[in-house]
C-alpha positions as CSV (number, residue, x, y, z in Angstrom):
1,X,240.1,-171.1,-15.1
2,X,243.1,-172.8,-15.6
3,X,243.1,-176.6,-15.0
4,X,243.8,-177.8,-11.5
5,X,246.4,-180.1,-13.5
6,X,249.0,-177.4,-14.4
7,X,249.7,-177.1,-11.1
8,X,252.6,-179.5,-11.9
9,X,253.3,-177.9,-15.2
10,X,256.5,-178.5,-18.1
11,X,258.1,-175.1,-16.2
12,X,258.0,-177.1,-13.4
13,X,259.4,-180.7,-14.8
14,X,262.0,-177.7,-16.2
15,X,262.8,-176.5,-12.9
16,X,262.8,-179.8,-10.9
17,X,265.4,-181.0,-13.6
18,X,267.6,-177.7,-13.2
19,X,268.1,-178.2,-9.3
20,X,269.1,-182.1,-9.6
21,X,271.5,-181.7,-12.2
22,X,273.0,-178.8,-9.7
23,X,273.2,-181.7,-7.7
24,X,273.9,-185.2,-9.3
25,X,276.8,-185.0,-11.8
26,X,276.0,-188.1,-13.8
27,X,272.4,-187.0,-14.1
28,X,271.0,-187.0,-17.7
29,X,268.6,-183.9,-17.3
30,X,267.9,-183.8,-21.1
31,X,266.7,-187.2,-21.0
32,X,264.9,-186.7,-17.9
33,X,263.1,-184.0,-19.2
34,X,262.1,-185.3,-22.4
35,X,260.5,-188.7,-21.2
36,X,258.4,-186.9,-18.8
37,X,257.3,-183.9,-21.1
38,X,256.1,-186.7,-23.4
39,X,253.5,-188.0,-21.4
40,X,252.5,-184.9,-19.1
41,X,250.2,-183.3,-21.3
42,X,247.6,-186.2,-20.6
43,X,247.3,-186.9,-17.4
44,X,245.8,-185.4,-13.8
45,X,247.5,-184.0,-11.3
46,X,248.0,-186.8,-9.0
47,X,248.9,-189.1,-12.4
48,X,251.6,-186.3,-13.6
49,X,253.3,-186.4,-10.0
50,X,253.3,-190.2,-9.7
51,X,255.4,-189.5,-13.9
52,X,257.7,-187.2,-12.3
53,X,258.6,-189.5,-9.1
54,X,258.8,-193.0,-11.3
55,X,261.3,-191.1,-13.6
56,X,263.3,-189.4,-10.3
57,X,263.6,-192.5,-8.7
58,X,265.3,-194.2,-12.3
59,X,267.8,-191.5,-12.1
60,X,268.4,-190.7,-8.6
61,X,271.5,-192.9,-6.8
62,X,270.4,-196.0,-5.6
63,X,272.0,-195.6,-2.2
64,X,269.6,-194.2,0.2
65,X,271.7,-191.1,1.6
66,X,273.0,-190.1,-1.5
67,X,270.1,-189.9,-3.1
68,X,267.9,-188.4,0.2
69,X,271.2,-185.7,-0.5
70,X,270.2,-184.8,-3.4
71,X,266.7,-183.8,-2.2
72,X,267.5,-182.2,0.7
73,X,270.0,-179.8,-1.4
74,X,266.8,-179.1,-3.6
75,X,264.6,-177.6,-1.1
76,X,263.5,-174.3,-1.6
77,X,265.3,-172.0,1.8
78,X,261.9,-170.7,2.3
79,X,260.1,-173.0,5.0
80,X,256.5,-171.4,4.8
81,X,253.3,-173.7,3.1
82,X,252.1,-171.5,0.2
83,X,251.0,-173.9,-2.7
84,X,250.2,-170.5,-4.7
85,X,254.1,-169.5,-4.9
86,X,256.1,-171.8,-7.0
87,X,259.5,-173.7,-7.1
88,X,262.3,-171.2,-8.6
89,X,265.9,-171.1,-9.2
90,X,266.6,-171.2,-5.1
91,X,264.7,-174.3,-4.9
92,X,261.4,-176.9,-5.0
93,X,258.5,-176.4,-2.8
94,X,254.4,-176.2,-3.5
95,X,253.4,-178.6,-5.8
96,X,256.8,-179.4,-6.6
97,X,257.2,-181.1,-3.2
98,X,254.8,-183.7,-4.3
99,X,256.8,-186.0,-7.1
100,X,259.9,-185.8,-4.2
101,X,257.6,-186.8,-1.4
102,X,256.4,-189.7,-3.5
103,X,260.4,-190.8,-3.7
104,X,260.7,-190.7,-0.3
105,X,257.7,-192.8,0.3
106,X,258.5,-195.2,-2.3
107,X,262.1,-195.8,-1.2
108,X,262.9,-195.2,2.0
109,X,260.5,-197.4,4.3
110,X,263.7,-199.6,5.5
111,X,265.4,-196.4,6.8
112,X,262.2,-194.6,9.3
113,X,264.5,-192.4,10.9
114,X,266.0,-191.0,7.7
115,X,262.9,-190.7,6.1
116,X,261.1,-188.4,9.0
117,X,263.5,-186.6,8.9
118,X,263.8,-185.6,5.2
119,X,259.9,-185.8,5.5
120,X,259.6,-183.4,8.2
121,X,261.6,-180.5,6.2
122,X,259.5,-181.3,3.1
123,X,256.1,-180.8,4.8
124,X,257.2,-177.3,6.0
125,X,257.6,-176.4,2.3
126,X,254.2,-178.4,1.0
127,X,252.7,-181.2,3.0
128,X,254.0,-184.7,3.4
129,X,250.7,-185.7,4.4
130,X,250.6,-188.8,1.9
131,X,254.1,-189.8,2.3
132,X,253.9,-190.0,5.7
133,X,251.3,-193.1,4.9
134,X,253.0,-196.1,3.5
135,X,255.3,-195.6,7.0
136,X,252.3,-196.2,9.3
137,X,251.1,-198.9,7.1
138,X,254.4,-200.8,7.1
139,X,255.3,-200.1,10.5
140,X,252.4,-198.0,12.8
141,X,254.2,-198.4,16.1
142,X,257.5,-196.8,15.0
143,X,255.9,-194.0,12.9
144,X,253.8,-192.8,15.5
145,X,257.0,-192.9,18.0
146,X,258.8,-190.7,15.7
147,X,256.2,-188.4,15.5
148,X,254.6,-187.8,18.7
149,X,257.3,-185.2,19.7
150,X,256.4,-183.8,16.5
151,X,253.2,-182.1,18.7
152,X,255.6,-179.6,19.9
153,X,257.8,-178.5,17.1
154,X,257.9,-175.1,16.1
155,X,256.4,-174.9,12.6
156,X,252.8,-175.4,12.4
157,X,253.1,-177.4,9.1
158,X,254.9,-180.0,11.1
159,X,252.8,-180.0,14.2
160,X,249.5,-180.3,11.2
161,X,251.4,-183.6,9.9
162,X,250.5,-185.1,13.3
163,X,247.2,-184.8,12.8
164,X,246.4,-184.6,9.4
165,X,249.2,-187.1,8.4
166,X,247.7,-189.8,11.0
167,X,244.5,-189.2,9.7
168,X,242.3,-192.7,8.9
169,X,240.5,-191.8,5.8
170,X,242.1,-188.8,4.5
171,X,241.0,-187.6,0.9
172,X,243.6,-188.1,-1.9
173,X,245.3,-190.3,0.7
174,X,245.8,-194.2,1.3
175,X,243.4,-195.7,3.7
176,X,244.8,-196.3,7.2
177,X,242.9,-200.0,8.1
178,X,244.7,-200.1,10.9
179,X,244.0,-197.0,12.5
180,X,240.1,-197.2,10.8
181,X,239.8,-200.7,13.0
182,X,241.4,-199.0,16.4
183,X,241.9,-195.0,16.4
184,X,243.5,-195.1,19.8
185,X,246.8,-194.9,19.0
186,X,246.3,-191.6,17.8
187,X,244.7,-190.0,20.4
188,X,246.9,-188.8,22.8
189,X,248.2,-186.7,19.7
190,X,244.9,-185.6,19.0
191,X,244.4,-184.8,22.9
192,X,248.0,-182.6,23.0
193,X,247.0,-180.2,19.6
194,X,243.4,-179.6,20.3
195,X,244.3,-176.1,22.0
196,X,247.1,-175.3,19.5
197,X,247.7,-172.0,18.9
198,X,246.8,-172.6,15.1
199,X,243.6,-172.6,13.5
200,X,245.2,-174.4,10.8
201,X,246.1,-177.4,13.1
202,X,243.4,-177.5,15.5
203,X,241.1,-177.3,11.8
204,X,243.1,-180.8,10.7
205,X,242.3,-182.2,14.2
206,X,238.9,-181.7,13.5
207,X,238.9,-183.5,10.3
208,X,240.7,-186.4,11.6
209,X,237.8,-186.3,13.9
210,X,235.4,-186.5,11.3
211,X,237.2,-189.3,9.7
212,X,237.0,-191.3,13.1
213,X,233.0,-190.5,13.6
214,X,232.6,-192.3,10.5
215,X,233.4,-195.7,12.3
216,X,232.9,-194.8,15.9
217,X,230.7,-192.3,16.0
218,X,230.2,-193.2,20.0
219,X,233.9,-192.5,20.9
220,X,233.6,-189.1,19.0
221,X,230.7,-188.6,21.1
222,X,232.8,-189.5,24.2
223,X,235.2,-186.9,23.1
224,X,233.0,-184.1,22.0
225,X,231.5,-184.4,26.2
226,X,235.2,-184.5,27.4
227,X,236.2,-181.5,24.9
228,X,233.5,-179.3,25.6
229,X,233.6,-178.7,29.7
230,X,235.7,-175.3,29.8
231,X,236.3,-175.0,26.6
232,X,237.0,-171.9,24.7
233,X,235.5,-170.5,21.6
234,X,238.7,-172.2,19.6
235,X,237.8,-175.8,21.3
236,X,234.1,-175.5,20.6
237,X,234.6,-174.4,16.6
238,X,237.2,-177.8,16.4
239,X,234.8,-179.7,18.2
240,X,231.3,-178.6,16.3
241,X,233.0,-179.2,13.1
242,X,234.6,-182.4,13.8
243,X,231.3,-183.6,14.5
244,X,229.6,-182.2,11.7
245,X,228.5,-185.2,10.3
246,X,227.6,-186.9,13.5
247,X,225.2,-183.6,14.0
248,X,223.9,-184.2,10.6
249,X,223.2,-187.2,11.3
250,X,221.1,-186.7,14.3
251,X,223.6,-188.8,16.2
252,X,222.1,-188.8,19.9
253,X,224.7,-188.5,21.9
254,X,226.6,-186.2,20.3
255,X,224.0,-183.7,20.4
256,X,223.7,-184.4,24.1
257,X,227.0,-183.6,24.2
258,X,226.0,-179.9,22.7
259,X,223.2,-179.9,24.8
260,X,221.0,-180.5,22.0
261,X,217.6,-182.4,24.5
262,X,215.3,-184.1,22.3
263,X,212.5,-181.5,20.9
264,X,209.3,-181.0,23.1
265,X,207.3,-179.6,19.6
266,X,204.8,-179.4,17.4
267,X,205.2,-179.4,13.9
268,X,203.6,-178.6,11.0
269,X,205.0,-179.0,7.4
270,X,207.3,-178.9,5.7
271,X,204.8,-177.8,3.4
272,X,206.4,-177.4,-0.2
273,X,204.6,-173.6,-1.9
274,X,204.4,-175.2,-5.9
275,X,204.0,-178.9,-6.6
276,X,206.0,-179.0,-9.3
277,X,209.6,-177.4,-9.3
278,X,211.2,-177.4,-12.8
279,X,214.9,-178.3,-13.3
280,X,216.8,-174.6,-12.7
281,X,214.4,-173.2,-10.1
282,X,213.9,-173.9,-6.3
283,X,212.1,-175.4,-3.9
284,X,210.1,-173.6,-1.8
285,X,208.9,-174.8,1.8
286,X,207.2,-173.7,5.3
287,X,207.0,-174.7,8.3
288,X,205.5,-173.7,12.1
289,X,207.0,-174.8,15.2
290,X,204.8,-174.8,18.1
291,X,206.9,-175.4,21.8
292,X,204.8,-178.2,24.0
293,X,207.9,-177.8,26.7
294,X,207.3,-175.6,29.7
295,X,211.3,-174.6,29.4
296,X,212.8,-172.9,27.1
297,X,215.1,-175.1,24.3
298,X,217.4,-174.7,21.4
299,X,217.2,-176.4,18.7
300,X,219.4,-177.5,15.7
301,X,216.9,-177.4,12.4
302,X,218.1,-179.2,9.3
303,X,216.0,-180.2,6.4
304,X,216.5,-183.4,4.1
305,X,215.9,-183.6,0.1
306,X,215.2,-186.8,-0.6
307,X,216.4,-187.4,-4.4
308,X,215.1,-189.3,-6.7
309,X,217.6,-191.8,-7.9
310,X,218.6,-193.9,-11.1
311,X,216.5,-196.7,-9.7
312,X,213.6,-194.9,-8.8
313,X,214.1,-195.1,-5.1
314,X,214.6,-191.7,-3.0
315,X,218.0,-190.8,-1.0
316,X,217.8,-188.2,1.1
317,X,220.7,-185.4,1.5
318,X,220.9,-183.4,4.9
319,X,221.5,-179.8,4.6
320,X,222.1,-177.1,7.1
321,X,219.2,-174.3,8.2
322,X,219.1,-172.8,11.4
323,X,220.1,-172.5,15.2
324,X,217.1,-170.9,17.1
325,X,216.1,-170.9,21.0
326,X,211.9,-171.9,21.0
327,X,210.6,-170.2,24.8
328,X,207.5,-172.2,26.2
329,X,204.6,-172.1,24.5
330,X,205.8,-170.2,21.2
331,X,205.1,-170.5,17.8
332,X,207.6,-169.9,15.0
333,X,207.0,-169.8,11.2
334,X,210.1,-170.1,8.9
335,X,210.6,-170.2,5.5
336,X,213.2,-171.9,3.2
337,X,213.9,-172.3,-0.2
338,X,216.5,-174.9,-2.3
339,X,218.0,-174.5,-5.9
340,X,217.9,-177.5,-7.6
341,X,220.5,-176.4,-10.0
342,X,223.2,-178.2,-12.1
343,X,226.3,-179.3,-9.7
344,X,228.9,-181.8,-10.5
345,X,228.2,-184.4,-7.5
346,X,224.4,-184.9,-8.3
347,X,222.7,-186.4,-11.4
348,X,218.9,-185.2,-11.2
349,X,216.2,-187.0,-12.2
350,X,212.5,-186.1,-12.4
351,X,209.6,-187.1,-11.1
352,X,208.8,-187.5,-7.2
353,X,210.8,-186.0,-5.1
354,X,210.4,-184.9,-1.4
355,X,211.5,-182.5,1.6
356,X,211.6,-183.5,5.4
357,X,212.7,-181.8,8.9
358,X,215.9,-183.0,11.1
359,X,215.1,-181.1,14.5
360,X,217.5,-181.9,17.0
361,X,218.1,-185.3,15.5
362,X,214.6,-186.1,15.1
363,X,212.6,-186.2,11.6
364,X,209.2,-184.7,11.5
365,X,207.2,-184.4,8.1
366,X,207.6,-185.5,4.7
367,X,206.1,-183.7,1.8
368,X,206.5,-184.3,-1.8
369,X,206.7,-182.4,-4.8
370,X,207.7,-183.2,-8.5
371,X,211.0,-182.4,-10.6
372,X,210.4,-181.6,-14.2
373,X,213.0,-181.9,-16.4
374,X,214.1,-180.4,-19.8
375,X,212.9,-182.8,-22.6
376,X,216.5,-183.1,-24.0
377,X,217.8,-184.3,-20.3
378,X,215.3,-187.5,-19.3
C-alpha cells in the first residue's frame, strides 16, 4: 500500500510550482521547487504540507490581495471534494488544497472577510476545515458571524465547514478551548443542518456532537431528547451516532433519551469457554439473560475487555454486541467470541485478563481468563 504520505508527492510540489509561476512573474519556481524536494522525502503528511506552505508564503507577495490573487487563479474549475483525483494542469485541489489553506490561515487573520471568502472556495475543492481554526481562536464572534449564512449555501462542502470546521476537538485539528469551555455558540448551526439533505453534513454534525459529549455529556443528552421527538430515520442515525460514546458509556440519560429503562434481569456470566486464550486466538464467552420485568424491554448489550496494562492494573475497552427486545419472563442464551490479535492502538500483555457485560448502561459479571504470550514478546 502506498504510504499515506505521498498523498502530497514531488508531482505535486511539481504541479503547485507550475500554476504560481502561471501566476506571479517574479516567482523563482526552480528554487521553489528544489528547496522543498530536498526535504520532502522525510517527513509525514501533515509535516510535508506545513514545507510546502512555509516556502509559499517566502515567495508569495506580501500584500494580502495580491498574493490571496494568486491562489484564487490556482484553483482547480472543478468545485467537487474528491481527495482521490489530483491537482493537474487546470488547477490545485485534493491534497494540494492543504499547503494553500495553511497560507491562508497563517496570513490572513487581520483581513476575516477576505479570508472566508478565499476559504469558502478552497473547501469546495478539499476541506478548509483546519484553516478555518486559527480565525475562531483569534476572533470567535466574528468567524461564526461570517459563517452562519454559510448553513444555507449551495455546496454541501461549504454547508459541512459549519459543522465540521466549528467542531471543538476535531482530529488533525487545533483544539477550540473556547468552544470546549461553552459549545453554545455553535448550536444554533448545529440546530439549522441537522435535517440537511446530505448524509455527509448531517454525519459531521454528529461528530461535532461527539466532540461536545466529551465535556458535556448532559447537554448532549438534552439534545439527543429534543432531536429525537418526530424524527426521521436520517435524524435518528445523526443522533445514535453522535452519542456513540455517551451510549458506550452507559451515560443515563442519554439512554433515557433512546428509551433505553434500566434492565429488570437476571444474569448469568459472562462465562469465558477456555481459561487461557493465547496471543492470536479469541475469546470465547456466554451468557443467559433471564427477564424479572412483567413488560416487555429492549436492551442495548455491550461487553468490556478489561486489558491488562504496562503496570499491571486492568483498563477496560467497551465494545459493541447486540440490540435485542427480552418479553416477560424469557430467557436468552448468547454467545460471543473476541480476537485478541495484533492491532496498532493496543500493546498486549499477558497474564490476567477479564470480560464483563454493559446492559443498558449497567455492568453485570466479571470473569477472568489468562493471555499467554509468545516467548519472544514478554
Amino acid at each position: 500500500m502506498e504510504p499515506f504520505k505521498n498523498n502530497i508527492s514531488p508531482d505535486l510540489v511539481r504541479c503547485i510550482g507550475s500554476h504560481v509561476a502561471q501566476h506571479h512573474a517574479d516567482f523563482d519556481r526552480l528554487g521553489f521547487e528544489a528547496d522543498i524536494l530536498a526535504e520532502l522525502e522525510d517527513l509525514e503528511l501533515k509535516q510535508r504540507a506545513g514545507l510546502i506552505a512555509r516556502h509559499l508564503d517566502r515567495h508569495l507577495p506580501r500584500d494580502l490581495s495580491s498574493r490571496f490573487a494568486i491562489l484564487q487563479a490556482m484553483l482547480h474549475p472543478m468545485t467537487e471534494i474528491a481527495f482521490d483525483r489530483g491537482s493537474d494542469e487546470r488547477g490545485i485541489r485534493g491534497w494540494g488544497m492543504m499547503p494553500l489553506g495553511m497560507v491562508v490561515a497563517a496570513s490572513g487573520l487581520d483581513d476575516f472577510e477576505a479570508s472566508f471568502a478565499l476559504l469558502k472556495e478552497m473547501t469546495k475543492r478539499a476541506t478548509a476545515e483546519f484553516d478555518v481554526r486559527p480565525f475562531l481562536a483569534r476572533d470567535q464572534d466574528q468567524a461564526l458571524a461570517i459563517m452562519a449564512p454559510w448553513v444555507k449555501d449551495e455546496s454541501v462542502h461549504v454547508r459541512r465547514l459549519v459543522s465540521e470546521g466549528t467542531r471543538p476537538r476535531l482530529p488533525w485539528g487545533m483544539r477550540l478551548q473556547a468552544l470546549v469551555a461553552d459549545p453554545t455558540p455553535t448550536l444554533p448551526l448545529l440546530e439549522a443542518l441537522k435535517d440537511d439533505p446530505e448524509d455527509y453534513v448531517r454525519r459531521s454534525v454528529a461528530n461535532h456532537l461527539n466532540d461536545i459529549a466529551k465535556d458535556h455529556p448532559e447537554l448532549v443528552a438534552d439534545i439527543a431528547k429534543r432531536w429525537l421527538k418526530g424524527a426521521d430515520r436520517n435524524r435518528e442515525k445523526l443522533v445514535r451516532h453522535a452519542c456513540r460514546s455517551l451510549i458506550k458509556q452507559g451515560h443515563t440519560a442519554t439512554l433515557e433519551a433512546f428509551g433505553l429503562n434500566p434492565p429488570e434481569i437476571r444474569v448469568e456470566g459472562p462465562q469465558v469457554l477456555t481459561a487461557e486464550v493465547a496471543y492470536g486466538d479469541t475469546v470465547g464467552f456466554n451468557i443467559e439473560l433471564v427477564s424479572t420485568s412483567s413488560k416487555t424491554q429492549d436492551l442495548v448489550i455491550d461487553y468490556l475487555i478489561h486489558f491488562k496494562k504496562a503496570n499491571g492494573t486492568l483498563a477496560p475497552k467497551v465494545f459493541k454486541w447486540t440490540k435485542l427486545t427480552l418479553a416477560p419472563g424469557e430467557r436468552l442464551t448468547l454467545s460471543r467470541s473476541h480476537a485478541i490479535r495484533p492491532i496498532t492502538t493496543r500493546v498486549y500483555y499477558g497474564g490476567t485478563q477479564a470480560v464483563s457485560l454493559r446492559i443498558n448502561g449497567k455492568d453485570f459479571g466479571f470473569c477472568e481468563f489468562e493471555l499467554v504470550m509468545p516467548t519472544a514478546m514478554n
